[in-house]
N, CA, C and O atoms as a DFTB+ gen file, in Angstrom:
548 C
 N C O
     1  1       4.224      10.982     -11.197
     2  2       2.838      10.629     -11.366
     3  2       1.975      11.634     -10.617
     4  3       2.535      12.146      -9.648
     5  1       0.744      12.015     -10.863
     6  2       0.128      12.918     -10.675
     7  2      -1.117      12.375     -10.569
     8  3      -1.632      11.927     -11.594
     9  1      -1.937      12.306      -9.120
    10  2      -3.149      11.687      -8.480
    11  2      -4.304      13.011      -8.343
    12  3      -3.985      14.124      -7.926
    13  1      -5.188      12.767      -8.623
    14  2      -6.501      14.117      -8.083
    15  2      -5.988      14.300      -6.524
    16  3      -5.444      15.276      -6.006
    17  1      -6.375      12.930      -5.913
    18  2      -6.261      13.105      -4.553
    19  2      -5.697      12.072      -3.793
    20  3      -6.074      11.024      -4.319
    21  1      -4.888      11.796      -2.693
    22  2      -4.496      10.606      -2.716
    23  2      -5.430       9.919      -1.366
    24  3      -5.395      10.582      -0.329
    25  1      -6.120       8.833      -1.355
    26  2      -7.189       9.161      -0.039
    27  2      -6.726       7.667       0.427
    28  3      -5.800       7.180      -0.222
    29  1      -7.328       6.828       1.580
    30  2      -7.176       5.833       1.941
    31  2      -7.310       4.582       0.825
    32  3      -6.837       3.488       1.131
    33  1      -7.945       4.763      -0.438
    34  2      -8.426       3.765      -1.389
    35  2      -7.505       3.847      -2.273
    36  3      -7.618       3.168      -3.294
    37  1      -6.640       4.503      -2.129
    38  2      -5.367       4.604      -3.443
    39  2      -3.682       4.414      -2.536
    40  3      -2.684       3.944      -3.083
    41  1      -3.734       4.958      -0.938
    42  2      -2.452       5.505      -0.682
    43  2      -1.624       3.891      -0.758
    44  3      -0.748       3.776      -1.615
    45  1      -1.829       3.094      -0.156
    46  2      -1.242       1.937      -0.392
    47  2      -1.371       1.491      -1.618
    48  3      -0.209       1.181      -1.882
    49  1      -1.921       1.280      -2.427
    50  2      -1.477       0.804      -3.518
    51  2      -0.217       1.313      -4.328
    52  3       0.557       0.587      -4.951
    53  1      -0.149       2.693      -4.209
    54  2       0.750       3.763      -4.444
    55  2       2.005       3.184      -4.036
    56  3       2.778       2.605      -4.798
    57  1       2.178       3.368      -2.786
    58  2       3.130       2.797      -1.736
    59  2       3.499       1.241      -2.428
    60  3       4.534       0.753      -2.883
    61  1       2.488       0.883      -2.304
    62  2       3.252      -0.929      -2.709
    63  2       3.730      -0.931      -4.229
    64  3       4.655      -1.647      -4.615
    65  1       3.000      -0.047      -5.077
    66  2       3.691       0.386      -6.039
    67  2       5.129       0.890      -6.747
    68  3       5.641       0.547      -7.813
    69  1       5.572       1.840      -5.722
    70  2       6.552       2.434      -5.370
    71  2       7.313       1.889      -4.550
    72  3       8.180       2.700      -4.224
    73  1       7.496       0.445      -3.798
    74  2       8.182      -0.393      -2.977
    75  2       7.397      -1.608      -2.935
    76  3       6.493      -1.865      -2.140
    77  1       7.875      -2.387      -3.957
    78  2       7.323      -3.705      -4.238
    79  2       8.370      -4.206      -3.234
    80  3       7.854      -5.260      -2.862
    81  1       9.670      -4.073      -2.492
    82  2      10.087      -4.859      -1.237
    83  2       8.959      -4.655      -0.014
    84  3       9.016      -5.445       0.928
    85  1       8.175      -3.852      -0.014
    86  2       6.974      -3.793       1.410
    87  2       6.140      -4.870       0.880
    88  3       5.695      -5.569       1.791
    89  1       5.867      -5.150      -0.009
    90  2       4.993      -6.141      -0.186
    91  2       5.113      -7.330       0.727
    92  3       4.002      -7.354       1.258
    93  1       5.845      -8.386       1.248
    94  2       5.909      -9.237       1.916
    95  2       5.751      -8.698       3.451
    96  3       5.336      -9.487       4.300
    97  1       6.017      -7.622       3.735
    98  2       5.661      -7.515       5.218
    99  2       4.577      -6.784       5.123
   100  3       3.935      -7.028       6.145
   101  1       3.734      -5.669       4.175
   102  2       2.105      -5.930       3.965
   103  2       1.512      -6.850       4.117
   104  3       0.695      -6.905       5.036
   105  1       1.720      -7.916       3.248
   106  2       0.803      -9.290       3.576
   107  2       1.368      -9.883       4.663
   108  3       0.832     -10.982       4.523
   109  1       1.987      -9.992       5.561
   110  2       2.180     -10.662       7.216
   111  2       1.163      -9.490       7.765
   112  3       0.267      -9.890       8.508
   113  1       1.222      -7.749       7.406
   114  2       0.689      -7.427       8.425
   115  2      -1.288      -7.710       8.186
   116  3      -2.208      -7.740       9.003
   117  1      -1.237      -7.891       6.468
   118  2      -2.694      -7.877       6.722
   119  2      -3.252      -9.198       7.091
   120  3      -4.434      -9.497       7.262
   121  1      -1.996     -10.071       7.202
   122  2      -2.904     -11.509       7.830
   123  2      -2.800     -11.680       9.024
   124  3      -3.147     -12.764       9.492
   125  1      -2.089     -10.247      10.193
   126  2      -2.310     -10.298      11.508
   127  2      -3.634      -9.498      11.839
   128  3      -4.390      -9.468      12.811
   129  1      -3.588      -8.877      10.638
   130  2      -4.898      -7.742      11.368
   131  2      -6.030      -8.731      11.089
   132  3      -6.301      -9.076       9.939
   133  1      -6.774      -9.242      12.312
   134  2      -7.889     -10.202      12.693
   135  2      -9.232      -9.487      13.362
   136  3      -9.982     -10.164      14.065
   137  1      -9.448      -8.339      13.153
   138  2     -10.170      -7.552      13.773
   139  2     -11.651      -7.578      12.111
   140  3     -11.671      -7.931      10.932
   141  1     -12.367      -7.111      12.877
   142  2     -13.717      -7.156      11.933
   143  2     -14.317      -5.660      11.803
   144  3     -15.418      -5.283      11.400
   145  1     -13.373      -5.051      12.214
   146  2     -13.326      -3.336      11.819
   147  2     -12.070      -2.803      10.919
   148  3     -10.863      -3.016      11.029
   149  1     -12.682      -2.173      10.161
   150  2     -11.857      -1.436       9.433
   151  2     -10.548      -0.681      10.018
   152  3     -10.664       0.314      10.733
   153  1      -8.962      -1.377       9.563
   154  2      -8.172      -1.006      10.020
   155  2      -7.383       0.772       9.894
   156  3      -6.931       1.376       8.921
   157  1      -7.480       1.070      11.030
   158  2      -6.873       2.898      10.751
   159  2      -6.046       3.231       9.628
   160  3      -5.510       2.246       9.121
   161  1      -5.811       4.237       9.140
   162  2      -5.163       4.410       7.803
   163  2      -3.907       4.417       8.632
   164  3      -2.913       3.725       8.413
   165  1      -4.086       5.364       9.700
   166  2      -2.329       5.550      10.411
   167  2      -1.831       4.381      10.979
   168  3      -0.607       4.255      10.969
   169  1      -2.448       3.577      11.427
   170  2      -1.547       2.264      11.216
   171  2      -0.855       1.466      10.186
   172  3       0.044       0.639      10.336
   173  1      -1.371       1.820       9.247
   174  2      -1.082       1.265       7.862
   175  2       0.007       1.832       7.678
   176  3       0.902       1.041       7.378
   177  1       0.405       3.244       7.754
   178  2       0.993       3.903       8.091
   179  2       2.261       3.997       8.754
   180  3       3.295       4.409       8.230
   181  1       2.121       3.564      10.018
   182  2       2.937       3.097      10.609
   183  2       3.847       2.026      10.080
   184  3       5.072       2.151      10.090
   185  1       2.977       0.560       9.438
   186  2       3.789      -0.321       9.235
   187  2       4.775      -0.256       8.270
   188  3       5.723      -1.040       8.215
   189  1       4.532       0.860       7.339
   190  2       5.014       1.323       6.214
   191  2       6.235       2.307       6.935
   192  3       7.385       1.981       6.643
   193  1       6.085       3.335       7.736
   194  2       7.124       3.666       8.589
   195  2       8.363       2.730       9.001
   196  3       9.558       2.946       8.800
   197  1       7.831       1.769       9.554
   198  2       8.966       0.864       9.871
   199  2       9.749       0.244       8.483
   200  3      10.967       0.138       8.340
   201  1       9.037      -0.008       7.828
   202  2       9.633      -0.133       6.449
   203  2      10.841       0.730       6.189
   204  3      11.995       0.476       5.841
   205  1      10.183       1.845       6.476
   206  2      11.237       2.811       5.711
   207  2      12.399       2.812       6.895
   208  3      13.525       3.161       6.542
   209  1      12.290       2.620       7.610
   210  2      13.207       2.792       9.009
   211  2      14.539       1.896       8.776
   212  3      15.714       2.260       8.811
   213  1      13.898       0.390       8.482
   214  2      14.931      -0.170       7.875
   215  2      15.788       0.257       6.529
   216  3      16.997       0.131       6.335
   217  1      14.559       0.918       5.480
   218  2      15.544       0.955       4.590
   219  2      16.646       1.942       4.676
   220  3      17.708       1.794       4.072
   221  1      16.369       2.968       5.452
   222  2      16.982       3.733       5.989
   223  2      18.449       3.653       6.016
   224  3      19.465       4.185       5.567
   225  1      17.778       2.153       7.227
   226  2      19.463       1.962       8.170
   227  2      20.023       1.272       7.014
   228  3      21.228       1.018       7.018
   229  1      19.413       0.994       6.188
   230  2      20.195      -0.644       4.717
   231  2      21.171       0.881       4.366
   232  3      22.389       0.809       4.532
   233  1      20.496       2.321       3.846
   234  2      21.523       3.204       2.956
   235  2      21.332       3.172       1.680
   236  3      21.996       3.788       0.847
   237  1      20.054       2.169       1.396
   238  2      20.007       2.472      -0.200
   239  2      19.709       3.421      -0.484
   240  3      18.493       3.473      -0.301
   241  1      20.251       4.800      -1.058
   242  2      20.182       5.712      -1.758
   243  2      19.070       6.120      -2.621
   244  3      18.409       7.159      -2.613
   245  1      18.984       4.758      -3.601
   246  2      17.541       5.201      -4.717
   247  2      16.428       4.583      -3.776
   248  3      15.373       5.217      -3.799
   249  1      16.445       3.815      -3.208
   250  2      15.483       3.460      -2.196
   251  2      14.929       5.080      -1.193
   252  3      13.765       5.471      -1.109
   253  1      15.751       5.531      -0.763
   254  2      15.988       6.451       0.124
   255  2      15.470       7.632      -0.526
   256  3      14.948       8.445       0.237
   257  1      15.490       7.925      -1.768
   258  2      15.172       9.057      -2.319
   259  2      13.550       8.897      -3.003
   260  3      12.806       9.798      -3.390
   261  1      13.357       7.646      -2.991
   262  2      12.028       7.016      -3.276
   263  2      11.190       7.181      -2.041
   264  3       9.965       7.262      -2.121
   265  1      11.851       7.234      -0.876
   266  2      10.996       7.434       0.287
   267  2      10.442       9.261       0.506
   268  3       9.431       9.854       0.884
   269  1      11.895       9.620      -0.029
   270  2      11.832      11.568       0.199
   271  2      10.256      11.433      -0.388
   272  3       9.191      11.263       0.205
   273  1      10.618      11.599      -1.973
   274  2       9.781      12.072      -2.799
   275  2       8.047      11.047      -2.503
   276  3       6.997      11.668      -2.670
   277  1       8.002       9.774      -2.147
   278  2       6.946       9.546      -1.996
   279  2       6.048       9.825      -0.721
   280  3       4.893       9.413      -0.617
   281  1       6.907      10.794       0.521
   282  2       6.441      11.625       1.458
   283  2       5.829      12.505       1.136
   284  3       4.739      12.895       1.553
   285  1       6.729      13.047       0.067
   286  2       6.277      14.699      -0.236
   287  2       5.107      14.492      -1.020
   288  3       4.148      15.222      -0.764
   289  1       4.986      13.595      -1.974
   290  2       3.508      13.396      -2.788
   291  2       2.218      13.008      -1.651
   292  3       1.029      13.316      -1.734
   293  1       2.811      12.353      -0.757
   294  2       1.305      11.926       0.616
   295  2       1.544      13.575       1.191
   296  3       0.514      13.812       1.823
   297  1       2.104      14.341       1.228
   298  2       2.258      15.521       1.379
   299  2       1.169      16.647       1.102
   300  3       0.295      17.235       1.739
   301  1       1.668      16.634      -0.140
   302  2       1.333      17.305      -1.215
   303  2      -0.683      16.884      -1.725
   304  3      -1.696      17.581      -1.678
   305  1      -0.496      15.809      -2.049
   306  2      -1.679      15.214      -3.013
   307  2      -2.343      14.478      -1.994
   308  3      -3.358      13.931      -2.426
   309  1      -2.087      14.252      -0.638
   310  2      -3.058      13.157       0.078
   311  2      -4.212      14.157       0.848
   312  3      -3.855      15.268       1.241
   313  1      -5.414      13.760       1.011
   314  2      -6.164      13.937       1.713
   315  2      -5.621      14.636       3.087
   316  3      -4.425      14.568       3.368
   317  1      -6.657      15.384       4.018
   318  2      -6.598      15.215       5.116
   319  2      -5.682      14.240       5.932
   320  3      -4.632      14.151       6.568
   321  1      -6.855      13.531       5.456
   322  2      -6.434      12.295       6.772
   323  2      -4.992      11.353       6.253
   324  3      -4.401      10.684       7.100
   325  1      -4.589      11.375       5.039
   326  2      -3.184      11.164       4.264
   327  2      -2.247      11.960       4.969
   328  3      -1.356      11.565       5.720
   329  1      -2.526      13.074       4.665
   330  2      -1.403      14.401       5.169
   331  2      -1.146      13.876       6.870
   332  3      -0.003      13.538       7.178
   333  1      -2.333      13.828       8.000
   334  2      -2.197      13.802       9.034
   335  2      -1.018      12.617       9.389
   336  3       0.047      12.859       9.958
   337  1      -1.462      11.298       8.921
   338  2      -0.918      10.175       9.045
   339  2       0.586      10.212       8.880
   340  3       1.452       9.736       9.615
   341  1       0.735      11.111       7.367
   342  2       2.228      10.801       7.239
   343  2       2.939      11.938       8.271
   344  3       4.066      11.601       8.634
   345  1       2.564      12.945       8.683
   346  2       3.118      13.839       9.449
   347  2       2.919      13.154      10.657
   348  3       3.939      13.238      11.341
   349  1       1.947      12.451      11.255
   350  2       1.976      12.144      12.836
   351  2       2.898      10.726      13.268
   352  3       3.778      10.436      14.078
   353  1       1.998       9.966      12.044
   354  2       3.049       8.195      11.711
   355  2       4.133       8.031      11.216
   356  3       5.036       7.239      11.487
   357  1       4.024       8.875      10.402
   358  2       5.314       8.185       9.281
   359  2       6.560       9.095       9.905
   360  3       7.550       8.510      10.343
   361  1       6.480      10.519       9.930
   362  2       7.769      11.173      10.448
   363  2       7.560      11.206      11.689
   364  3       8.508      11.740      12.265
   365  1       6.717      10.865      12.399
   366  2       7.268      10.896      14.171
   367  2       7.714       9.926      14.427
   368  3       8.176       9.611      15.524
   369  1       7.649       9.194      13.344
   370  2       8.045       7.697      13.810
   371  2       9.305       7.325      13.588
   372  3      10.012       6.521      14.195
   373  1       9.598       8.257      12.289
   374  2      11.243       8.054      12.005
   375  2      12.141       9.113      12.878
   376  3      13.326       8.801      12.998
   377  1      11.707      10.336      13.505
   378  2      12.448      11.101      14.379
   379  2      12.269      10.306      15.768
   380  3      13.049      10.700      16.635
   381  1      11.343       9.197      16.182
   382  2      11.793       8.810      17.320
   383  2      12.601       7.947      17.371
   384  3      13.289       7.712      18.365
   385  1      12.659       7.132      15.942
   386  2      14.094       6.354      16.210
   387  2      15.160       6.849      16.103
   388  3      16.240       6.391      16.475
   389  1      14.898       8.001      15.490
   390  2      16.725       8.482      15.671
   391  2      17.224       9.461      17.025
   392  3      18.322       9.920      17.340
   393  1      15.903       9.536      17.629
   394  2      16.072      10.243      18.590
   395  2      16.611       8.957      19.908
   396  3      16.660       9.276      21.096
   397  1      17.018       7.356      19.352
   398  2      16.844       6.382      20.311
   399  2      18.401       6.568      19.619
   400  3      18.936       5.555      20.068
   401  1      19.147       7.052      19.036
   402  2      20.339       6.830      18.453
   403  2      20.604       5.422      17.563
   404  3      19.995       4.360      17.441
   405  1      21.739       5.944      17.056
   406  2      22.389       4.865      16.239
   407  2      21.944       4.320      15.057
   408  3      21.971       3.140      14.705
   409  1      21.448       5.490      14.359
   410  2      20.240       5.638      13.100
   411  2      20.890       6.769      12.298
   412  3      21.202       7.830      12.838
   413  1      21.120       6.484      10.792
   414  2      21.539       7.515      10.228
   415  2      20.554       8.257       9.411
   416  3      20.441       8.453       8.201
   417  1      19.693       8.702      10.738
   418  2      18.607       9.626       9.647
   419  2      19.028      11.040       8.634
   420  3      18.312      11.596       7.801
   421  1      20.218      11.319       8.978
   422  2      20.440      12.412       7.995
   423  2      20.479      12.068       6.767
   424  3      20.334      12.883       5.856
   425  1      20.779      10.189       6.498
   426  2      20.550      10.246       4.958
   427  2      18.914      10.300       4.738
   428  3      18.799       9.929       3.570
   429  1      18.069      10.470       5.058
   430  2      16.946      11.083       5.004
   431  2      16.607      12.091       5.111
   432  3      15.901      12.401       4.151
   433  1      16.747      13.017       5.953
   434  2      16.459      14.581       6.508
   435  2      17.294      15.348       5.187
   436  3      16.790      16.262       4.536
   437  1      18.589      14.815       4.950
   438  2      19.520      15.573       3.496
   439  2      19.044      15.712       2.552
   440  3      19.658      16.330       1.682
   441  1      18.051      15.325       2.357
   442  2      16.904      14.982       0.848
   443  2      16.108      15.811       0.904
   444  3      16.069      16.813       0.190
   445  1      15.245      15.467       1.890
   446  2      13.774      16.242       2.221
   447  2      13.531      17.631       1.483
   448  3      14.089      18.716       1.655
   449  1      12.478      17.234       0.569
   450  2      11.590      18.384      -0.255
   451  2      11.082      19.309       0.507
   452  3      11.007      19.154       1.726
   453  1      10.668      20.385      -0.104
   454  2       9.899      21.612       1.043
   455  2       9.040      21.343       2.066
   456  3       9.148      21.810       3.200
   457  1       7.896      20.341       1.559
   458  2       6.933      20.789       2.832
   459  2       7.350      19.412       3.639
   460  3       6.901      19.410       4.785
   461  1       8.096      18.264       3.294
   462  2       8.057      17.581       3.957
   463  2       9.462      18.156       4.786
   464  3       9.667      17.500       5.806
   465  1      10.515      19.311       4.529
   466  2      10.911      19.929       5.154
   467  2      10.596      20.685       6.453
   468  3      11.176      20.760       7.536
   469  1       9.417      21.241       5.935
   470  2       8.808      22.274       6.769
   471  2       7.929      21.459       8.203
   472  3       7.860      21.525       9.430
   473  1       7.355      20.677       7.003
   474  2       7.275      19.343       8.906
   475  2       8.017      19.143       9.428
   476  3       7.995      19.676      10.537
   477  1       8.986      18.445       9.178
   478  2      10.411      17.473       9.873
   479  2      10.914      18.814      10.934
   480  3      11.007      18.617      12.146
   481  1      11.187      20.032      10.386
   482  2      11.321      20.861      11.671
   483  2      10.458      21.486      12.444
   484  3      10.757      21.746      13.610
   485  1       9.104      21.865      11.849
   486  2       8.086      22.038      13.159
   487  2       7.845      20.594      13.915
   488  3       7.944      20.723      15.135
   489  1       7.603      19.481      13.562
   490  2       8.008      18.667      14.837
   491  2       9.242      18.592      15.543
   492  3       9.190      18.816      16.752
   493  1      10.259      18.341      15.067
   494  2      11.526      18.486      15.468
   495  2      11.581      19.714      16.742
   496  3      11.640      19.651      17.969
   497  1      11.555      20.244      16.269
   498  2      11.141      21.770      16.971
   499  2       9.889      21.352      18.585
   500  3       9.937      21.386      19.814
   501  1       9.056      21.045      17.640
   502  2       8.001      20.143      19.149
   503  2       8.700      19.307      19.916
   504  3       8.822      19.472      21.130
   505  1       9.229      18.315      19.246
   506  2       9.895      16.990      20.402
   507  2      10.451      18.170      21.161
   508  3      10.143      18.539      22.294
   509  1      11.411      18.744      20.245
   510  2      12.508      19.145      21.490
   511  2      11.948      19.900      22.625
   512  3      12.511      19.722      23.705
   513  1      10.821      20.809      22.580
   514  2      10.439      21.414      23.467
   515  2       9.623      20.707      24.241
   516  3       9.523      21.112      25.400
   517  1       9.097      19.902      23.980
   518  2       8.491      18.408      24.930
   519  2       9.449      17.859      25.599
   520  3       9.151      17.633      26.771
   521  1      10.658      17.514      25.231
   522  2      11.582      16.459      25.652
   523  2      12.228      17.716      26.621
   524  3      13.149      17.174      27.233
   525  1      12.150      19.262      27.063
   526  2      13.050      19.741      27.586
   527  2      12.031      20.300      28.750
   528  3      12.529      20.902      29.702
   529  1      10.645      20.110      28.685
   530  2       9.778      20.383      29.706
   531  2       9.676      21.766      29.570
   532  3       9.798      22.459      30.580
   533  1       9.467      22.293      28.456
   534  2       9.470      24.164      28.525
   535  2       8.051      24.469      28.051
   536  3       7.646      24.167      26.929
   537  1       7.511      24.929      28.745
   538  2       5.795      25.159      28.765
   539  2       5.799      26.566      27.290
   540  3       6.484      27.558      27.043
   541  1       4.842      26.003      26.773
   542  2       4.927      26.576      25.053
   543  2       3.533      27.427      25.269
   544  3       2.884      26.798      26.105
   545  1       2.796      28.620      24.850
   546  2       1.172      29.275      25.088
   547  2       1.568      29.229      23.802
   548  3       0.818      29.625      22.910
């Protein structure tokens, strides 16, 4: 499928589109969010992260390859503030759980399209030099 742009008014629908199992923990999260401000896209974000975290660890395969490719389209086709989210939320979020062990993120990372390639190791690349205290100019 092919979007002009993918911006905060489309990316979830997309998403719930493409994983009608998030649907039930969407609606728990939008009947916790009790706030009277407009909720951050990267949280949304996030909750959708954890999503994938599990499906992850489940191993479903077409699930799993549904996650590659619907990265690379928030990639590719999302906005700014799309692109930021899934690079800051969505994959820092799945390299810190595997960075907690006992997570088989390589059936994820084995997939990964170009640019959502090309992220996964310039952060990767960051943690590690964060996590080893080596001062970067």
């Amino acid at each position: 499928m092919n979007y002009s742009q993918i911006d905060r008014t489309n990316c979830l629908e997309i998403i719930l589109q493409n994983f009608p199992a998030f649907r039930t923990q969407w609606d728990l999260y939008l009947e916790s969010w009790n706030s009277l401000i407009e909720r951050p896209i990267a949280l949304d974000i996030a909750e959708f992260a954890d999503f994938a975290i599990e499906t992850i660890c489940l191993g479903a395969d077409l699930e799993i390859d549904k996650l590659v490719s619907t990265t690379e389209l928030m990639l590719l086709q999302g906005d700014s503030i799309i692109q930021y989210a899934f690079q800051r939320m969505f994959l820092e979020q799945i390299a810190h759980r595997s960075n907690r062990g006992g997570f088989p993120v390589d059936l994820f990372t084995s997939k990964l399209q170009p640019l959502t390639y090309y992220y996964w190791q310039a952060m990767d690349r960051h943690l590690m030099i964060r996590q080893s205290g080596i001062a970067v100019e």
